[in-house]
N, C-alpha and C positions, 0 to 999 in steps of 0.2 A: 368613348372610352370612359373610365373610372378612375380617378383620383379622392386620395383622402389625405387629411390634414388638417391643419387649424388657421383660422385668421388672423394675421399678426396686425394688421393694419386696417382700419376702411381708408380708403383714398375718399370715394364720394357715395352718398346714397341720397336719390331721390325722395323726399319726406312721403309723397302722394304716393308712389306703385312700388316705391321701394326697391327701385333700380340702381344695383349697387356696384362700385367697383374697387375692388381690395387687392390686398395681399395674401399671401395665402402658400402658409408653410408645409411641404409635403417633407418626408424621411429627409431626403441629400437636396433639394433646391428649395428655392420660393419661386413663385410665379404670381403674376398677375390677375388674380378672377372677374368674370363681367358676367351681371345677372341677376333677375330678379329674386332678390333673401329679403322675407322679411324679418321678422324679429331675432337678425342677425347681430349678435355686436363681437368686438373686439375678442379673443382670445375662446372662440366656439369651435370646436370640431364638427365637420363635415364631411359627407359623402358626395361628391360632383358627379354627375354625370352629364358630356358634353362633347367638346370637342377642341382640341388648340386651333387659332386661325389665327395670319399675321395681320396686325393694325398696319397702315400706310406712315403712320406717326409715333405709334408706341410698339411695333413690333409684337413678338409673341404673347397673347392673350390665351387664357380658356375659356371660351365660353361656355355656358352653362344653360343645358336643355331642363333639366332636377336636378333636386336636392335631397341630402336627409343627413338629421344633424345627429350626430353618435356622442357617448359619450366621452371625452377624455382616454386617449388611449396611453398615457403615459403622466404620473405623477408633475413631472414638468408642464403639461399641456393642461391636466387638471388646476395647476398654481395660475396659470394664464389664464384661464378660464375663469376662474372666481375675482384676479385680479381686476379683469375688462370692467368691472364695474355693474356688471347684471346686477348685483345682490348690493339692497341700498346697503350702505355702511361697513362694504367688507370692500377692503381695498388691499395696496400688494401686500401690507405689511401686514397684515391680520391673513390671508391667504396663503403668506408663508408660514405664519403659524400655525393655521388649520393644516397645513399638508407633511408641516414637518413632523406634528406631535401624533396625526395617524397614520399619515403612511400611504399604505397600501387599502386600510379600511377607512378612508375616507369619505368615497363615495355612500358605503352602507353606512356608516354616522350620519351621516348629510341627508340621509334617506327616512334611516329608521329608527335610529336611536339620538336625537337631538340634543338631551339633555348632557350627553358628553361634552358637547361642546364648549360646557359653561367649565369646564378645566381647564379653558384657556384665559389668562389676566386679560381682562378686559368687557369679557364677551357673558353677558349676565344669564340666570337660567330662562329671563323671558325673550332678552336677544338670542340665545341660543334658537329656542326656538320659531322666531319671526325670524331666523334666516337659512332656516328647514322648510317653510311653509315655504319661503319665496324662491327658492330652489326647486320644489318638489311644483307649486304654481309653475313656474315657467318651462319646466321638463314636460307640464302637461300639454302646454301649449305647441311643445312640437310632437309630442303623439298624435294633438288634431291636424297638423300641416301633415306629418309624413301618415294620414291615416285616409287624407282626401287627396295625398297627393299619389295615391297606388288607382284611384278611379279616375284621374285625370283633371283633378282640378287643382288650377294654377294656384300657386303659394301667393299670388296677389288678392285672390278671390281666400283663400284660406285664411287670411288677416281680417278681413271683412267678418267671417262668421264666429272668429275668435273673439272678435268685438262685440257681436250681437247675442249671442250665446253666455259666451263663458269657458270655464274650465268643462262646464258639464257638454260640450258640444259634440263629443263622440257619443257617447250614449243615445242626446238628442237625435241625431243623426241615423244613426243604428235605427231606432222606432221609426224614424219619418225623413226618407232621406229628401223628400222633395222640401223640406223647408229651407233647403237651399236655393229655390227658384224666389221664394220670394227677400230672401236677405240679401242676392248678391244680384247684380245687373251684369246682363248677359249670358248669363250659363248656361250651358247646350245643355235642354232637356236629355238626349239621347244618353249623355254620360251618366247624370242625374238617376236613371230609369233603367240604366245598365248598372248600377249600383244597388239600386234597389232589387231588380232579377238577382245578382247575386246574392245579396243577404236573405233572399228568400222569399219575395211577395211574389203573389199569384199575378199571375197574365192580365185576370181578369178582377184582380183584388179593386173592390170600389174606392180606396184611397189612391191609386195611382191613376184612377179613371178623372177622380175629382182632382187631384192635381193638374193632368194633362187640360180638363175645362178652364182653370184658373191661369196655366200658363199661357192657351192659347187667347186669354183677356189680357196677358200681361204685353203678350206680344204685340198684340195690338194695339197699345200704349206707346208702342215702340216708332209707329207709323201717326201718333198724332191723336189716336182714336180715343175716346172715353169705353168707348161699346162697341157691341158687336152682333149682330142678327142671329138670332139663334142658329138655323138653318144653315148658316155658313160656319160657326161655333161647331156644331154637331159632326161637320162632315169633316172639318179639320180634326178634331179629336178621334173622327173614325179614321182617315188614315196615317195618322201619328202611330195610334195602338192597335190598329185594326183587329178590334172590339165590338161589339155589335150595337145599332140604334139604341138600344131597348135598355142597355149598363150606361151610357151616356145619358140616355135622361133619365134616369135615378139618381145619379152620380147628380146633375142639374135642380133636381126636385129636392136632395140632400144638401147641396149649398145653398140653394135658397133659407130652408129652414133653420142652418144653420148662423146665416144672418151674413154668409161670404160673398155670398152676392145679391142683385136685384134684378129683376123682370120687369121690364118696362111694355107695357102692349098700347103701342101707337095707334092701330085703327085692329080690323077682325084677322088679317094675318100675319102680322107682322109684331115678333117679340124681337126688345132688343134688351143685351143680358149686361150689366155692368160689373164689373171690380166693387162692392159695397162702398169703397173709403173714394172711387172715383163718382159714384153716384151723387154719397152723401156733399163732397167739393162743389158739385154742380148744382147741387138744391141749397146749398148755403151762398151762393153767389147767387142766387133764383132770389133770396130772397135777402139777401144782404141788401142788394141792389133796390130790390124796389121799398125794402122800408128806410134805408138810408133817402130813396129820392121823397118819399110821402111823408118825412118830418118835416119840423117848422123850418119853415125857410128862414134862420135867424139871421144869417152871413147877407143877405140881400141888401144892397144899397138902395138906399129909400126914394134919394132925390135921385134916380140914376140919370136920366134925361139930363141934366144940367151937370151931372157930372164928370159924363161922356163929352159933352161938349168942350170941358174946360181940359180934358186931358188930350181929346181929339185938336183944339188947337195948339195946346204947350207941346204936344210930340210931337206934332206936323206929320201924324202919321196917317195917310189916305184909305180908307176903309172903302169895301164895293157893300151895295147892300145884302148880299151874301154873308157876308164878315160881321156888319152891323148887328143881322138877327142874330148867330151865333152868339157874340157876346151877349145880347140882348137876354135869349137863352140859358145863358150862363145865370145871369141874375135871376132869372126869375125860378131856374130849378135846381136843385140839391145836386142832381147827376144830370151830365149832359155828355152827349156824343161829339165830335168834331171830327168828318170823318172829310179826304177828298185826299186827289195823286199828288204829287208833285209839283210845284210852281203856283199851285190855288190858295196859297194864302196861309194857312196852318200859323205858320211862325208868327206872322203878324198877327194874328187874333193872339196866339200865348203872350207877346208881349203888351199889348196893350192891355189881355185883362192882368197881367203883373203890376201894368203904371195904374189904371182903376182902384183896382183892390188894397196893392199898398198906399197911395194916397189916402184911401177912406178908412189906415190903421188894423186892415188885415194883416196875418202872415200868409201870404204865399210859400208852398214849397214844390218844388221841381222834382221830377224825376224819372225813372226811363230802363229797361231791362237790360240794359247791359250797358257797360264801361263805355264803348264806342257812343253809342247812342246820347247817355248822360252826358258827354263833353262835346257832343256837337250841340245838344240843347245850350249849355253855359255857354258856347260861342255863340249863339244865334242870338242870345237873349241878354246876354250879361250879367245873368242870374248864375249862382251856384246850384248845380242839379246831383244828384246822386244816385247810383243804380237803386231800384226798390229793395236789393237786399240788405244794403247799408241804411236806407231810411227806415227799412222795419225791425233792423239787429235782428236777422233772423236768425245769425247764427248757422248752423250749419244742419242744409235741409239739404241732404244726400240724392244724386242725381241717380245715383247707382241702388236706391234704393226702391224696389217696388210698390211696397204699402206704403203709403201714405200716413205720414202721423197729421189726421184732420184734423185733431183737436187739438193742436200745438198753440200754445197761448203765444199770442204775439204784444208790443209792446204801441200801446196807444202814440196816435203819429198826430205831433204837437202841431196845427196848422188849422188855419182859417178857411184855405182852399186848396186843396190838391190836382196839379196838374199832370199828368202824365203819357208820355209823348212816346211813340213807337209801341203801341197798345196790341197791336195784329200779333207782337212777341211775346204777349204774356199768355204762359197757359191756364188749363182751370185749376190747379194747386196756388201757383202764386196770387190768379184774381182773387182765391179764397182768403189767405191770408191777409191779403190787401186790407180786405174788407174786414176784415178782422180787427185792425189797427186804427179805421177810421170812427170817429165820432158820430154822432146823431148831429145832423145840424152842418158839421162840416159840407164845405161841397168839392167833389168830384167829378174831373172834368178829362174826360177819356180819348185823348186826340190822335190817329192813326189812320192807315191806306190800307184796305184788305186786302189790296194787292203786292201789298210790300209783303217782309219774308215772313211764314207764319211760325208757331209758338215751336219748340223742338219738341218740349212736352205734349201731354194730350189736353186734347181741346182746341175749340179753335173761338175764343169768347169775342173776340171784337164784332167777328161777322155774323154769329146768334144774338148777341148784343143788337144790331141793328135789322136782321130780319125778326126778331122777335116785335120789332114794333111798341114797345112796352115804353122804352123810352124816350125823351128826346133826343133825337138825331141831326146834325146838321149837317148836306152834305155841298161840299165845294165842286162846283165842276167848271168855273171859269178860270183860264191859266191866264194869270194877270201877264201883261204886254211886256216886262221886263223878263219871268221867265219864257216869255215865250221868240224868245231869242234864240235859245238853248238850242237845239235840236235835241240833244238827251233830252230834254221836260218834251217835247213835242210829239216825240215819239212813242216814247212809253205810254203817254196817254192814245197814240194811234195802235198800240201794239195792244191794250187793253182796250178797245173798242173794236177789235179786230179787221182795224186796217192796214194795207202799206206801210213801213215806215219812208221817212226821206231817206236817200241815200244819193240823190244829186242835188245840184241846186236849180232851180226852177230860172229861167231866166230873168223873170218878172219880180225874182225875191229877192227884196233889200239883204235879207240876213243872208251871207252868206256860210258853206257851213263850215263852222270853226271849231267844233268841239264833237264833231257825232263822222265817224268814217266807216263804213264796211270793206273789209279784206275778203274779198270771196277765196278760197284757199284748201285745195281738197290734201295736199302733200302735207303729214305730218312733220317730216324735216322741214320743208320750206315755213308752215307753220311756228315751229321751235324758233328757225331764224328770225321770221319778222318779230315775235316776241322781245328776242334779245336785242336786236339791233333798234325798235321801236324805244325799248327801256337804258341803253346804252347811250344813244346818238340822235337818230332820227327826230325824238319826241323835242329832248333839249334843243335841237337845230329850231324846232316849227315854232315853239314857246317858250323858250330857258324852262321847261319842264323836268324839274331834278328829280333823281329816278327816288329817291328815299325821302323827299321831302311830299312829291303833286302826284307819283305813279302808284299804281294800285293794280296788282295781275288778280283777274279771275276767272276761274278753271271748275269746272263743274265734277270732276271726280282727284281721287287722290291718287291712282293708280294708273301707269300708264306713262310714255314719253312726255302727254302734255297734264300729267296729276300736277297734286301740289307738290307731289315731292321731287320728284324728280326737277321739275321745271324753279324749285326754292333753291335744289345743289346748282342749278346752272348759273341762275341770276347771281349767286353767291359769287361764286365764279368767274364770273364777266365784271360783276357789277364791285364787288368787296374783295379789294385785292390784298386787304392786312392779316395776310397768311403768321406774320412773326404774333399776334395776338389772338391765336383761338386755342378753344377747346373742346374736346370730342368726348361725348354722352353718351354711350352707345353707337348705334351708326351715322348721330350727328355730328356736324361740325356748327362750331357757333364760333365768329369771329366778332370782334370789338367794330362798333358799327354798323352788325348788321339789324335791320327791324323784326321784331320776334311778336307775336302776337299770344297770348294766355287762350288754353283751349279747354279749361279745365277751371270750374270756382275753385278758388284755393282760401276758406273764411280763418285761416288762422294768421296765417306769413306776416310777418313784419314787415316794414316799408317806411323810406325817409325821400321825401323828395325836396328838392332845393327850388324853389318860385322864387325869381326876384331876389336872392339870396336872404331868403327866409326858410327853414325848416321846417316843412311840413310832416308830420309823422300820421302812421295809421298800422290799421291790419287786416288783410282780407284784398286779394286781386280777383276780378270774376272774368267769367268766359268773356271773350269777344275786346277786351283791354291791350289796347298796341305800348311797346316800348322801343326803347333803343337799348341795345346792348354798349354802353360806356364806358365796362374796364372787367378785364379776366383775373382773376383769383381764387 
């Protein structure tokens, strides 16, 4: 159904998607709205189109399928409207002024005739007009929301192009409507390209041909890829448009020249075609890499032999000659690899070249792709570690963004040696940048499992890194006698040499198993239960295993009785029973205590945390960073 009215209130909006929930005045009620508005504020007239549903907790809601924002349909509504604050320096008291001294022609002064404005005390002929222009700017802004949102794209993704563009972004749009494939992540070519038929391009128009080439590279960005084989290129863009061979590779032979993309030919039959700014990533880390490792070895400790030995006995730290080279390695080259599974040693090499290097008046710095990662490093090591995006201030490099800004100057990273840990997660944009930030002479010491999780973005650098053979490499494959206690470390390394894993105990083995069990379990119900009863009871009874301090659920999809979501309402549930302290988001419930995890960079947000009753402040959460939810407000 259809509702109009105006916003008397926001209750809340999501800063990132813009997920809002207000008040919202119609003729004889107000009502509750829920839904994504962006450049929504206080006192806006709107068109809804959606549906009432009743909340469990707040009762009648509307929620909101679209939108379109109208202007003022009433003097009174117009006074709201200019009072919310949109217009820097016009607030209620200057808004009743503007609406009492015109009227009725208000809106046409506001529009076209500005200089009137200056008959108001206060409001000078050059504010008069800087608050025509900021009115007339933001009206434009919802011509381009309600102008993409008639082809079906989300007023989430319409904020985005409003960003990128400008005011001029219908126009743009109108000439080239696919350059919304490469501003906005996600968007279904089909709507895209249904847009385009309608404004009038040919079936077989060569910019929609070259578009469908560059999305189907985009897509494949999407799965990890840098590239794409021609041949498999070709045949996807034939039945996208079902076009003929012959307009595809024109369209191929035209981005080439055009410098959008590159042709790579690996041997006589095989092209592989890249994204130009994913190519270009890849031959800057080609060779960031090896001239970073062919400068002077300056950072190299001279006496090292003797001063291995005096840190190897003041740590008391047991090195295997595996570990030995590796470090050994470390000194003697610019870049080095440290690659092996689980339980082989890793950490112990990062800490002892931390006590080496600082001894000998280095700076060491730590660091690791994501928030999780970087605070297991500081606990292992008792070093400060920080994700790579806080150590390069990169600022805000958009996940959502398809082209690449390669040439994004980054800020030189103050350090003697750089370490960085869970490597197999960085893809080829950020290795780019990395390397962008490092000095000649510095050294980089790259330490990861190719088997752990790979990059989300495209590329996969740790494990070209080490078949490329270019570098030094060191790899661990002995699981020292402490991890190999574990049956987790035991296994995964059996599971990765494609053996059995344990799942009894051997009669003859001392370890018995304490930490590694299999459920065989075909009933998703009974599944659900052991889950909860596991995370509830069972685990606490076998270990004092507190479910929000030692447990950890993982679920391979998000949809479904055992997704994340479903199976995150239930633990809720069972597990967080402080019903009197939550609040609902949309279709979430967030209650005081439960553990919330960041799925999204957020490089702006403020943030205070309290260590040791110390104030620590900052800005910027990234993907993969666990909290606790502590108090509702």
């Amino acid at each position: 159904m259809e509702i109009q009215g105006q916003i008397t209130e926001i209750i809340y909006q999501n800063e990132v998607n813009s997920y809002t929930v207000a008040e919202f005045q119609m003729e004889e009620e107000i009502t509750t709205v829920v839904g994504y508005l962006p450049f929504i504020n206080k006192g806006d007239s709107l068109k809804l189109i959606g549906k009432f549903v009743t909340h469990q907790d707040y009762g009648e809601q509307f929620k909101i399928d679209t939108f379109e924002k109208i202007m003022p349909q009433t003097l009174e509504a117009l006074e709201n409207y200019l009072a919310g604050g949109i217009i820097k320096g016009v607030g209620p008291a200057t808004a009743s002024k503007i609406v009492k001294k015109f009227g009725d022609e208000t809106l046409s002064i506001l529009k076209f005739e500005p200089a009137k404005l200056s008959q108001i005390k206060g409001i000078t002929p050059t504010r008069a007009e800087e608050i025509s222009q900021e009115f007339n700017e933001k009206w434009e802004l919802w011509q381009i929301v309600g102008f993409l949102e008639k082809f079906g794209i989300s007023a989430s993704n319409s904020k985005k192009v409003y960003e990128k563009i400008g005011k001029d972004a219908v126009s743009e749009i109108e000439k080239n409507p696919y350059i919304l494939l490469e501003i906005t992540y996600g968007v279904d070519f089909k709507k895209v390209d249904k847009m385009a038929m309608e404004l009038g391009l040919a079936v077989d128009s060569i910019q929609r041909i070259e578009s469908a080439v560059k999305y189907g590279l985009i897509l494949a960005t999407y799965n990890g890829n840098t590239c794409a084989i021609e041949e498999n290129l070709i045949k996807f863009v034939k039945d996208l448009l079902n076009v003929s061979e012959e307009h595809i590779e024109q369209a191929i032979i035209n981005l080439k020249v055009k410098n959008s993309i590159v042709i790579e030919e690996r041997n006589e039959k095989e092209k592989w075609i890249y994204l130009s700014e994913l190519f270009q990533c890849e031959k800057n880390v080609v060779i960031g890499l090896l001239t970073l490792n062919a400068a002077k070895n300056v950072k190299q400790i001279k006496k090292f032999k003797e001063e291995f030995k005096k840190i190897e006995k003041r740590t008391k730290i047991e090195l295997s000659e595996k570990q030995k080279e590796a470090i050994e390695a470390v000194n003697e080259n610019n870049v080095c690899v440290i690659t092996g599974g689980p339980g082989t040693g890793k950490t112990t090499i990062i800490k002892f070249i931390i006590e080496i290097y600082k001894n000998a008046g280095r700076k060491v710095v730590l660091c690791a792709p994501t928030g999780r990662a970087a605070k297991r490093m500081t606990e292992a090591t008792g070093e400060e570690a920080s994700t790579i995006h806080r150590l390069l201030e990169i600022g805000k490099i958009e996940e959502s963004q398809s082209v690449l800004d390669v040439e994004k100057q980054i800020a030189p990273i103050d350090a003697d040696i750089i370490i960085i840990d869970e490597v197999s997660m960085v893809d080829t944009a950020l290795m780019n940048y990395i390397l962008k930030g490092v000095y000649l002479g510095t050294k980089l010491i790259l330490v990861g499992d190719t088997n752990q999780l790979p990059s989300v973005g495209p590329g996969n650098v740790l494990e070209d890194i080490i078949e490329s053979e270019s570098l030094t490499v060191i790899e661990l494959n002995e699981i020292f006698r402490q991890a190999a206690k574990s049956k987790i470390i035991t296994n995964a390394h059996k599971v990765n040499n494609g053996e059995n894993f344990i799942n009894k105990n051997n009669e003859e083995d001392d370890n018995k198993l304490k930490d590694f069990f299999v459920i065989n379990e075909k009933s998703q119900e009974k599944m659900l239960y052991d889950v909860v009863s596991l995370c509830k009871e069972r685990l606490k009874k076998y270990g004092d295993y507190d479910f929000f301090n030692n447990i950890q659920v993982l679920t391979p999809t998000k949809k479904g009785s055992l997704g994340t979501r479903e199976l995150n309402k239930i633990l809720q549930q069972n597990l967080n029973l402080n019903v009197k302290n939550e609040k609902s988001y949309g279709d979430r419930i967030f209650r005081v205590g439960d553990k919330v995890m960041q799925t999204k960079n957020n490089y702006d947000i403020y943030w205070e945390k309290n260590i040791n009753d110390k104030i620590e402040i900052g800005s910027g959460i990234f993907n993969g960073e666990f909290g606790i939810v502590s108090r509702n407000r």
